[in-house]
Phi, psi and omega in degrees: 000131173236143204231145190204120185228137198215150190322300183251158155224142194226131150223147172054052155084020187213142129254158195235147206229117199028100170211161158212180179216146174294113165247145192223127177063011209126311217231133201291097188244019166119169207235130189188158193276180214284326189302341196261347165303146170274148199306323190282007180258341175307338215271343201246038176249125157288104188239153179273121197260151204049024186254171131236137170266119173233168192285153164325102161317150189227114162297102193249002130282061191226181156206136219246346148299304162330340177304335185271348190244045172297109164118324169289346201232334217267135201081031165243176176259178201283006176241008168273312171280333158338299199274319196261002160286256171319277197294298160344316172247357166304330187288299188299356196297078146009165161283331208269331165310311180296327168268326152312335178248009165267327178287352185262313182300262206283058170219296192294323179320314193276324147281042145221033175085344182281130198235359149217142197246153147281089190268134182265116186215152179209010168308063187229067184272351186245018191075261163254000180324295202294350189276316186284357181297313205291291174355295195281351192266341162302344174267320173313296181309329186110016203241141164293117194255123135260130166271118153275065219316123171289113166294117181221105158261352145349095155322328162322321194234158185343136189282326202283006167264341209294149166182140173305167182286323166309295164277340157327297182293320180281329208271333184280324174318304193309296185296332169309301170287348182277323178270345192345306172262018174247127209280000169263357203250101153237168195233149180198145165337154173194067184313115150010284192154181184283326185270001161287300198235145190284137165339304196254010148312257187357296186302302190295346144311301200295323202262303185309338170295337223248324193289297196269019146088034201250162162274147170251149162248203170143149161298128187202112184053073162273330185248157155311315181307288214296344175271004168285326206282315195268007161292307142319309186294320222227346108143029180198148195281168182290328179296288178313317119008286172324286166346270169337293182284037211021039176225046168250099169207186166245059156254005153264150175242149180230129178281140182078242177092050188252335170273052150277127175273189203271326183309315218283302188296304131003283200295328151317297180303318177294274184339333178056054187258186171205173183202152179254096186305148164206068170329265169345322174279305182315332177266343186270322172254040205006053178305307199137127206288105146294096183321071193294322169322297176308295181301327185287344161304283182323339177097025201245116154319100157254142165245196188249197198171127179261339189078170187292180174262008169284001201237327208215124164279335188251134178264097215192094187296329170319291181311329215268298172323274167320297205283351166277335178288307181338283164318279221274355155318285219302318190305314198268013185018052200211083185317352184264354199305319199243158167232167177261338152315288178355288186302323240256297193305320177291349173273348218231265197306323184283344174284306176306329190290330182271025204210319173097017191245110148006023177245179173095348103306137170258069164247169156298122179096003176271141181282164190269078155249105167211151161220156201271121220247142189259095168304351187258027141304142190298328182278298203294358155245148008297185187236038185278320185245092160308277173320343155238024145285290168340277202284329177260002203218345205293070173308174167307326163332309199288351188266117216266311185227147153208132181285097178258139147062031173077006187238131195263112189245018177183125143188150212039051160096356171207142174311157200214325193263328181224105171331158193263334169318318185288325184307296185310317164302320155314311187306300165300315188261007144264353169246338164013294217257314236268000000 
């Protein structure tokens, strides 16, 4: 058992003051104040001096190949970056590219705190090679991974995205079961979105989430074109469209979610559906702002997403935060609509619920993913309110250690687990050519 204690420790929305929390295995074995220790545990404590401590932030949104294609895509409009971007340098990757540009995403997620990542991935042209590219390199690094092995059956798109409705399910099945026992590693369905995967994709996503016990995500009414298209195609806006194929419940999560009308968002809260925000990405490819007030009125678990790097140049749950509190101050011309505890909870605790995973918390039963934040950084003053400095004022400076699974895999400016040199020179010789 190892005990770790710090000036502040903040979990679910409390901060705690001379408190410390246990960690075993991994694992999170409680959180209690420092008077209730026995004296002979002391021996075995870590304490962080000037800090806070908060849980990992959790990304429930990426696709973490894309991290290679920063830069290459960015100022079109969207189907200019779809066809000459996106789809265009994805066709060249490799496997071993692919792992290299996972490894370049989540080595920036870990230095900026985030310690579970969601890869929305659909590079599966090799059945699970290229998933498994992703696996390893989340492991190499240290970072908690859900794969959200992607369903696509769209004629539209790239063939190497392409799968039958047969293999999509047996091949997520296989990897699902290849990780079963591993507590950093889960796999769970991920139909595309509607205009990706065909009506009886989708359904066949949903029961598989429902076989392996899992939450499905996919995309749903990121642009105005897709809820005019799939309201034409399918005689119903999409949230209601779900509603109709039975699988708007809760064990879906929907990316974006930015064209809702007020039935959808209500019919979201009744279904105990969740979404995944990606401000930033939404802003980058001018989609439009999701009307995160209304929903949290509304009851709908939202978390955060930074999304790929064609979309989001930065991977930063920090950021995500702030541009969300932000954004919706601006819409609503009203600086109290968001808080930053708010933000806090869609970075950290709302994640793990949309992920269906035991982080986001320093509780009992929780993974030990946290990081250690230096309060005597220059962004973290004054040091009367911490917490809305973290979310609105923190650079990456302030971030002094981060912890995945009781293990520490980032600290003071360096990667501990895969040198950051090495990352770049993959990096650099794989876009090279480009």
């Amino acid at each position: 058992m190892t005990y770790y204690t710090a000036d502040i420790i903040y979990s679910d929305g409390n901060l705690y003051r001379d408190h410390y929390f246990s960690v075993e295995n991994g694992m999170v074995q409680g959180l209690a104040p420092l008077n209730t220790l026995d004296p002979r545990a002391f021996r075995d404590m870590i304490a962080f001096e000037d800090s806070l401590v908060v849980p990992g932030f959790v990304n429930s949104h990426t696709h973490s190949f894309q991290s290679l294609l920063k830069g290459f895509c960015d100022d079109k409009p969207f189907f200019d970056w779809r066809d000459q971007g996106l789809y265009k340098y994805s066709q060249q990757l490799t496997e071993q590219d692919i792992y290299h540009g996972a490894l370049f995403a989540f080595g920036e997620m870990l230095k900026n705190g985030v310690t579970t990542v969601c890869d929305f991935f659909y590079i599966n042209d090799q059945d699970n090679a290229n998933a498994n590219a992703v696996i390893r390199a989340a492991k190499d690094l240290g970072i908690r991974l859900t794969l959200a092995r992607t369903m696509y059956d769209w004629d539209g798109a790239p063939k190497r995205f392409q799968e039958t409705i047969d293999q999509a399910v047996n091949n997520t099945r296989k990897l699902s079961a290849e990780y079963a026992n591993d507590p950093t590693i889960q796999v769970l369905p991920a139909p595309h979105s509607l205009h990706g995967a065909s009506p009886e994709m989708v359904k066949a996503g949903a029961d598989l989430a429902e076989e392996l016990r899992t939450v499905f995500h996919l995309h749903v009414a990121e642009g105005e074109y897709e809820r005019q298209m799939i309201t034409e195609k399918y005689g119903a806006p999409p949230i209601q469209y779900l509603d109709k194929l039975g699988v708007l419940n809760n064990r879906m999560v929907g990316i974006h979610c930015v064209w809702l009308d007020e039935s959808e968002i209500q019919l979201m809260a009744d279904r105990k559906a969740g979404i995944s925000y990606n401000p930033s990405s939404n802003m980058f490819l001018g989609d439009g702002v999701t009307h995160i007030k209304e929903l949290t009125e509304a009851g709908v678990t939202i978390s955060l997403g930074t999304d790929g790097g064609c979309s989001n140049n930065r991977a930063s749950i920090i950021e995500e935060m702030r541009m969300t509190s932000l954004l919706q101050k601006v819409v609503h011309h009203d600086a109290s609509v968001t808080t930053a505890e708010q933000m806090l909870a869609m970075g950290t605790v709302n994640g793990g619920l949309n992920l269906n995973l035991p982080v986001g918390k320093l509780e009992k039963g929780y993974g030990a993913d946290f990081v250690v934040v230096d309060l005597e950084d220059l962004s973290m003053q004054p040091r009367q309110n911490p917490l809305k400095n973290l979310v609105y004022a923190m650079m990456p400076s302030a971030i002094r250690s981060v912890y995945t699974a009781g293990r520490k895999v980032y600290d003071i400016g360096e990667i501990l687990t895969v040198p950051e040199s090495d990352i770049v020179e993959k990096v650099i010789a794989t876009t090279g050519s480009w």
